[in-house]
FIDOVO-366640 format. One record per atom (N, C-alpha, C): residue number from 1; residue in one letter; z, y, x. Coordinates in Angstrom, 2 decimals, decimal comma, padded with zeros to 5 digits, always signed. Layout:
REM residues N
resi NUM; resn a; c3 Z; c2 Y; c1 X
...
END
This chain:
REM residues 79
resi 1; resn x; c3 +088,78; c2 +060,20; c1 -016,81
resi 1; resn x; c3 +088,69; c2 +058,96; c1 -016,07
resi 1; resn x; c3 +087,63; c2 +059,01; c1 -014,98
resi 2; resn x; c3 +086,54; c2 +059,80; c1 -015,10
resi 2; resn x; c3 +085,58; c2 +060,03; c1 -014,20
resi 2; resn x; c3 +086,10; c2 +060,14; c1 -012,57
resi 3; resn x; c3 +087,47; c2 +061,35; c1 -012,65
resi 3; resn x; c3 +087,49; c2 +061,65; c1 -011,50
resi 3; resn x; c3 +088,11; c2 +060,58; c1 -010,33
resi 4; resn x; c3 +088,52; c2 +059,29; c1 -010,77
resi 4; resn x; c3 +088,87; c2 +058,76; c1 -009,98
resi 4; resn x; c3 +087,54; c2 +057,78; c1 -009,08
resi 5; resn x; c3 +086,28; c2 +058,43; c1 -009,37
resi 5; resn x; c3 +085,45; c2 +057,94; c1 -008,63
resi 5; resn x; c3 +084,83; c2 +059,21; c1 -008,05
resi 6; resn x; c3 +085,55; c2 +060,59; c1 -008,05
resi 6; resn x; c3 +085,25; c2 +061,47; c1 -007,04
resi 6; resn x; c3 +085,86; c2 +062,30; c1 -005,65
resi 7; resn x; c3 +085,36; c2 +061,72; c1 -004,78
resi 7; resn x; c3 +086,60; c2 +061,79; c1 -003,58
resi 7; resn x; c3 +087,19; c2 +063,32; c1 -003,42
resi 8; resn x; c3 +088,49; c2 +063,38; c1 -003,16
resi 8; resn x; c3 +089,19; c2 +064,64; c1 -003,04
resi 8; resn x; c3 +088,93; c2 +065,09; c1 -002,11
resi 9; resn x; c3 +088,35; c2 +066,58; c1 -002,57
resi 9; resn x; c3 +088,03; c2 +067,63; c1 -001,53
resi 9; resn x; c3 +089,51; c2 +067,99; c1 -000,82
resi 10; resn x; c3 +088,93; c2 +069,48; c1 -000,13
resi 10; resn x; c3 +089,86; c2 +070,24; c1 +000,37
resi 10; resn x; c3 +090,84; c2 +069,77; c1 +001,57
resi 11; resn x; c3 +092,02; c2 +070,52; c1 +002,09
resi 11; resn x; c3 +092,71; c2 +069,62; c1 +003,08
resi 11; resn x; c3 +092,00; c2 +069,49; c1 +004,10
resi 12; resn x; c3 +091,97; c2 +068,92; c1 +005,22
resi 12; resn x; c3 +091,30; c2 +068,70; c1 +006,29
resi 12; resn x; c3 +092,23; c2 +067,75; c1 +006,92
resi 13; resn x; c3 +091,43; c2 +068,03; c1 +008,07
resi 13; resn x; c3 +091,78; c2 +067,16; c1 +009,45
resi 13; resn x; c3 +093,05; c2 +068,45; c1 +010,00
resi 14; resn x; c3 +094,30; c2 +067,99; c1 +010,54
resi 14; resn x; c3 +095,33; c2 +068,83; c1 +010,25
resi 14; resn x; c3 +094,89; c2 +069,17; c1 +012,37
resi 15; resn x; c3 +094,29; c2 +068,77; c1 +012,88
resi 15; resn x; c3 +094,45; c2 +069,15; c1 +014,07
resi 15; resn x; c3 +095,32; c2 +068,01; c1 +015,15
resi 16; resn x; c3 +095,77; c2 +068,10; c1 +016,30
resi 16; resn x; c3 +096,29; c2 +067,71; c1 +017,10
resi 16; resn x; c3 +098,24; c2 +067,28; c1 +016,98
resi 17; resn x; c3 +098,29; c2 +066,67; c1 +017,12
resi 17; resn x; c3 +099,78; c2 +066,09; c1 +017,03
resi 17; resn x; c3 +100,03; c2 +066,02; c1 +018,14
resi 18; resn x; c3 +101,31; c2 +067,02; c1 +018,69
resi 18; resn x; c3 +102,24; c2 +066,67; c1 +020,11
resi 18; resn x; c3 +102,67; c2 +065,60; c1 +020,06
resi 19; resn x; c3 +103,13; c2 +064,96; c1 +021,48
resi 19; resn x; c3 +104,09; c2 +064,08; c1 +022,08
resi 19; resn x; c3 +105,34; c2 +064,77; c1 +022,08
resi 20; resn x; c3 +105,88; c2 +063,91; c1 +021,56
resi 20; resn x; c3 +107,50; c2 +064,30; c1 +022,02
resi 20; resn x; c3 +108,65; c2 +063,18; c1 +023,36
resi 21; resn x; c3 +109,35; c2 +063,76; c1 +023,91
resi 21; resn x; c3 +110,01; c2 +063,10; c1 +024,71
resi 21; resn x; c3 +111,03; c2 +061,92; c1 +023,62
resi 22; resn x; c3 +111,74; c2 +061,80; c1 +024,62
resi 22; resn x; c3 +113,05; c2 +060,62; c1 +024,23
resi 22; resn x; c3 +113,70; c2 +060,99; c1 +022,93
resi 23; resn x; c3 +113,90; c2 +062,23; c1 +022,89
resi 23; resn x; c3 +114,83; c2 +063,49; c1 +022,07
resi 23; resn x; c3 +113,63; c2 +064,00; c1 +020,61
resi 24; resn x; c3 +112,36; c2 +063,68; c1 +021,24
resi 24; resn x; c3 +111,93; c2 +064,21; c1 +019,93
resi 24; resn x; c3 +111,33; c2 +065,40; c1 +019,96
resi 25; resn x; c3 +111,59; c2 +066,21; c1 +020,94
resi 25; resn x; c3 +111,26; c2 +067,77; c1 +021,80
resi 25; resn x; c3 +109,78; c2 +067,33; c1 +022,19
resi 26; resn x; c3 +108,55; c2 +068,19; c1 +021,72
resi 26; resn x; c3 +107,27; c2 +068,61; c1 +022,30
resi 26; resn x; c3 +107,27; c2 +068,49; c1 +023,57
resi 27; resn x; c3 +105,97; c2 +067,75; c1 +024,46
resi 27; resn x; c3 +105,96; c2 +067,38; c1 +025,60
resi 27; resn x; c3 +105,03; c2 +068,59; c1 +025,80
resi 28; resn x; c3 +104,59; c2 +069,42; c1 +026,88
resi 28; resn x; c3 +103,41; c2 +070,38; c1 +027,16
resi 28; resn x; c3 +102,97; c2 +069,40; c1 +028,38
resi 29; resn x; c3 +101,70; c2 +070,01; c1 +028,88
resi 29; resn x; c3 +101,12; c2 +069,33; c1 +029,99
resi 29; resn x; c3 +101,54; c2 +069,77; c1 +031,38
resi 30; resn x; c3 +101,99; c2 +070,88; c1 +031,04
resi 30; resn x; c3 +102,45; c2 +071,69; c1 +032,12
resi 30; resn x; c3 +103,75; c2 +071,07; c1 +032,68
resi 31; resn x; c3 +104,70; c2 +070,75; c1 +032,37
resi 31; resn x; c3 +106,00; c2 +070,26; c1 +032,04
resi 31; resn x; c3 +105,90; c2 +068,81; c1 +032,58
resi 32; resn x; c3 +105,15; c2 +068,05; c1 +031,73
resi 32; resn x; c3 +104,66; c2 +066,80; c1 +032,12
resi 32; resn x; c3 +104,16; c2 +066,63; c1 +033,64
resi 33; resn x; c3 +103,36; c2 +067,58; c1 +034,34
resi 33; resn x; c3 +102,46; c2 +067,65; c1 +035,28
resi 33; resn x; c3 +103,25; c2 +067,89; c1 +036,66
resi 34; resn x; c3 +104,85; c2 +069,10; c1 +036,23
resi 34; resn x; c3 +105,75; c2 +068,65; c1 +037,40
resi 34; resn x; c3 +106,81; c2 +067,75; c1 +037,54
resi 35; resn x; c3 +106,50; c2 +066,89; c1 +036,91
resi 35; resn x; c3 +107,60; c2 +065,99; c1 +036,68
resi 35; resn x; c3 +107,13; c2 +064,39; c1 +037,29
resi 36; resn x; c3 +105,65; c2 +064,24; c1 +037,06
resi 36; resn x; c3 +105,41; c2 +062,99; c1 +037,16
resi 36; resn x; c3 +103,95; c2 +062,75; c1 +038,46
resi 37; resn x; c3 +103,60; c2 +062,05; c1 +039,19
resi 37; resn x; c3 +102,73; c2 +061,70; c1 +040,10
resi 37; resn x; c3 +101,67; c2 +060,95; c1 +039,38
resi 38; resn x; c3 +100,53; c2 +060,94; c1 +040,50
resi 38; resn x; c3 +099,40; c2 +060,39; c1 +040,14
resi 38; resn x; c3 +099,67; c2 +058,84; c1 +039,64
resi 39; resn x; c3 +099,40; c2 +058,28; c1 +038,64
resi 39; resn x; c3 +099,31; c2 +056,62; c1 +038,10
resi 39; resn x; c3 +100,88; c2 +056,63; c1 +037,61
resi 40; resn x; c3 +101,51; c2 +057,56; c1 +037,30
resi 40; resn x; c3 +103,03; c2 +057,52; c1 +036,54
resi 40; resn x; c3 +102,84; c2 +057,39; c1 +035,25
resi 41; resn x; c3 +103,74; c2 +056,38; c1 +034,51
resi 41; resn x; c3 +103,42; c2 +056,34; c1 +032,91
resi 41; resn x; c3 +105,06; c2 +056,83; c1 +032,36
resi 42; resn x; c3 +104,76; c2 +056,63; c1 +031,52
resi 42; resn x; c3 +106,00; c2 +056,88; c1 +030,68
resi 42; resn x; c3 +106,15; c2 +057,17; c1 +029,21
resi 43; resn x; c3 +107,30; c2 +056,45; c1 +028,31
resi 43; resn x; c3 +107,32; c2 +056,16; c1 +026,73
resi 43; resn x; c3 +107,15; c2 +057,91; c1 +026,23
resi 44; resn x; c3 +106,47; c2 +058,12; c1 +025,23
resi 44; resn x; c3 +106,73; c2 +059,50; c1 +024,93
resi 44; resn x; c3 +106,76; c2 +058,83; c1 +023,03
resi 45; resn x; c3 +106,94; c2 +059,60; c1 +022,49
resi 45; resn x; c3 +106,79; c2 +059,81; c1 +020,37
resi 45; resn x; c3 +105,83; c2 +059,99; c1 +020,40
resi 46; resn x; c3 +104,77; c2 +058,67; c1 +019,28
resi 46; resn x; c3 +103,64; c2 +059,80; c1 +019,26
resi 46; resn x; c3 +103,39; c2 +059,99; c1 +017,57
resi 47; resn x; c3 +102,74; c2 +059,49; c1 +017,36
resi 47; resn x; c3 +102,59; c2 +059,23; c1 +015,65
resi 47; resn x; c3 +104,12; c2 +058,39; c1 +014,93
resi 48; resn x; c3 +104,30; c2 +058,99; c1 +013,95
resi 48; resn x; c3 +105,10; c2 +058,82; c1 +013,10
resi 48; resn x; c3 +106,82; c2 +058,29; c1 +014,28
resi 49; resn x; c3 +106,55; c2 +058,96; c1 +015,37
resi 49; resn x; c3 +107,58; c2 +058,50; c1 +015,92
resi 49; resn x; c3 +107,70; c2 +057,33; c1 +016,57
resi 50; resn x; c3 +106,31; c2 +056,32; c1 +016,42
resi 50; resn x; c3 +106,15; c2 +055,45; c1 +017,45
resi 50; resn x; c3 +105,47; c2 +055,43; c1 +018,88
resi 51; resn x; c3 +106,40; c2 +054,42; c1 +019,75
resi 51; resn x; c3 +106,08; c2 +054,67; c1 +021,15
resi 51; resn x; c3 +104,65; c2 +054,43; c1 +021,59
resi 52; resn x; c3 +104,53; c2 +055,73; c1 +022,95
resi 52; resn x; c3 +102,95; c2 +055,20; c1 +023,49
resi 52; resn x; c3 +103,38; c2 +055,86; c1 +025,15
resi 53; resn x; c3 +102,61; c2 +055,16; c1 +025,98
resi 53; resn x; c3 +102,68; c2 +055,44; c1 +027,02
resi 53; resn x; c3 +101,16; c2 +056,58; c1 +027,79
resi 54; resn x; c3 +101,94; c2 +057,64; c1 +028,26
resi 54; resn x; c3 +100,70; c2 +058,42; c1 +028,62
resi 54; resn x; c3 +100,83; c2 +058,04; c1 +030,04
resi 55; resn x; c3 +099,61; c2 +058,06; c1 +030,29
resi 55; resn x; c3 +099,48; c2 +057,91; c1 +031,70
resi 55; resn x; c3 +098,73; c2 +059,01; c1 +032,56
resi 56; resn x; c3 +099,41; c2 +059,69; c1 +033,73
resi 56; resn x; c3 +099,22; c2 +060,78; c1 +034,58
resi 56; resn x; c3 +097,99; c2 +060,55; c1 +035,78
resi 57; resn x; c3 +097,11; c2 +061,44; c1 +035,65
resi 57; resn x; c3 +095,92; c2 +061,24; c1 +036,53
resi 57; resn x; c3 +096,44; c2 +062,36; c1 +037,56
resi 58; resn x; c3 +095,10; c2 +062,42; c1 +038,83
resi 58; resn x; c3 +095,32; c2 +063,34; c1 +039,54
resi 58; resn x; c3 +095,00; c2 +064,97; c1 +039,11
resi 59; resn x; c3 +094,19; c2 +064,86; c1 +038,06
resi 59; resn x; c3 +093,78; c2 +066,33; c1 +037,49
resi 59; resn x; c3 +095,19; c2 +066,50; c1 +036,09
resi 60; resn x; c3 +095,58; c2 +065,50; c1 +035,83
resi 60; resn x; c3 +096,13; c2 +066,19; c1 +034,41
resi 60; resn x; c3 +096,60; c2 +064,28; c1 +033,66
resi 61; resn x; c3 +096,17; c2 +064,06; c1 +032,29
resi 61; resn x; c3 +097,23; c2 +062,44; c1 +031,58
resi 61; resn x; c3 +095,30; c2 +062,55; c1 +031,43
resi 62; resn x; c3 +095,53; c2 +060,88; c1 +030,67
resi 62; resn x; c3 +094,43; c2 +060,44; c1 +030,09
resi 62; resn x; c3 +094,06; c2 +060,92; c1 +028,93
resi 63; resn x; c3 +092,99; c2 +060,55; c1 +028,27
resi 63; resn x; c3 +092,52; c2 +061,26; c1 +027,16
resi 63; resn x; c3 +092,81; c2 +060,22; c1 +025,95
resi 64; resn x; c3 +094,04; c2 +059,54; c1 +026,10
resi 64; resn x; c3 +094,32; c2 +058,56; c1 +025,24
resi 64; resn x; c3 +095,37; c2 +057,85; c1 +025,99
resi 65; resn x; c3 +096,51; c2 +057,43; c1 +025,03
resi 65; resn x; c3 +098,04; c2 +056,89; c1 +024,99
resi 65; resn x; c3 +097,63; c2 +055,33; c1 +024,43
resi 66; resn x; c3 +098,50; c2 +054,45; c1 +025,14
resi 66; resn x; c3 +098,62; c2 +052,85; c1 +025,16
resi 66; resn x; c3 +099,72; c2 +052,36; c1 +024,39
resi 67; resn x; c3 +099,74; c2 +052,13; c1 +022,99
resi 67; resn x; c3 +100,71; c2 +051,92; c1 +022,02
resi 67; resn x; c3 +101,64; c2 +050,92; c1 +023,10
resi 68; resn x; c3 +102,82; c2 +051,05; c1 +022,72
resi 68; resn x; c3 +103,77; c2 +050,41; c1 +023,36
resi 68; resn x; c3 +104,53; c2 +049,14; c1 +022,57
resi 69; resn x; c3 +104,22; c2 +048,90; c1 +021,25
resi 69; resn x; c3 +104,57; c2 +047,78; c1 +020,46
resi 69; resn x; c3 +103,71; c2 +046,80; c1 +020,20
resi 70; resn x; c3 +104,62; c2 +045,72; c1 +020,47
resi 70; resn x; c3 +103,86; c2 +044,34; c1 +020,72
resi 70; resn x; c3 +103,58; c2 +044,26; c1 +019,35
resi 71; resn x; c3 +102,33; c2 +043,34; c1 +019,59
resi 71; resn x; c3 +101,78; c2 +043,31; c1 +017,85
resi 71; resn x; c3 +102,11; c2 +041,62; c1 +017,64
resi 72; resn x; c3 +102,35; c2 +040,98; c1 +018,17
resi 72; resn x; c3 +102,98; c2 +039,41; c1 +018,26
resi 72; resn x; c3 +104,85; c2 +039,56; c1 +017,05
resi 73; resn x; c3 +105,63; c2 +040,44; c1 +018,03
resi 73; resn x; c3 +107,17; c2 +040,65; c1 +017,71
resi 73; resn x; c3 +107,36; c2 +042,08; c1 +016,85
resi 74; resn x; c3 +106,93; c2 +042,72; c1 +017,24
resi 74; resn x; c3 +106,91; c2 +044,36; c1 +017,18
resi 74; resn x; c3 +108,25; c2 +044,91; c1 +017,84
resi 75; resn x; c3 +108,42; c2 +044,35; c1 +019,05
resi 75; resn x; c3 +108,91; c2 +044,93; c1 +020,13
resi 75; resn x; c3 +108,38; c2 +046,21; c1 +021,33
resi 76; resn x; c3 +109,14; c2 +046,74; c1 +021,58
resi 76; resn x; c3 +108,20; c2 +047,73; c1 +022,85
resi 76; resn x; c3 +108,59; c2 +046,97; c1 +023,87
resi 77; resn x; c3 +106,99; c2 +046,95; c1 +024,56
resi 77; resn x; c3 +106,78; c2 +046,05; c1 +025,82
resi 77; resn x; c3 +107,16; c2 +047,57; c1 +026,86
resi 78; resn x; c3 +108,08; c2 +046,80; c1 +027,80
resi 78; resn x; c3 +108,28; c2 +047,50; c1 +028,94
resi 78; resn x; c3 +106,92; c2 +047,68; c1 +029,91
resi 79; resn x; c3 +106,99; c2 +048,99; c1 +030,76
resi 79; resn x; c3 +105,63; c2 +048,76; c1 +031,66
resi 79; resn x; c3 +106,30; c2 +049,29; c1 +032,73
END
């Protein structure tokens, strides 16, 4: 009974999770970078398959995606 007051080791932090497109297919930056212009957004997969919008700078995307579901309906808000 003890051990349920000792937190589980092991496992980690699993690393970085791709974007995927429409399809579900891994987004690269490279890929992303000829496709879209400076201040271009667009829906990509991110976690568990829900939408986020990355948004394209002049060097490369932001360092963080803008969930795309309304937290009111749980609709995806168009942008």
């Amino acid at each position: 009974y003890i051990l349920i007051f000792i937190p589980q080791g092991g496992g980690g932090g699993g690393g970085a999770i791709l974007a995927g497109d429409i399809n579900g297919n891994p987004v690269s930056l490279a890929g992303w970078m000829k496709s879209h212009n400076d201040n271009d957004r667009e829906l990509v997969q991110g976690l568990k398959g829900d939408p986020f919008y990355i948004v394209t700078t002049k060097e490369g995307i932001k360092d963080f995606a803008i969930g795309a579901v309304c937290t009111h309906l749980g609709c995806v808000v168009p942008w």
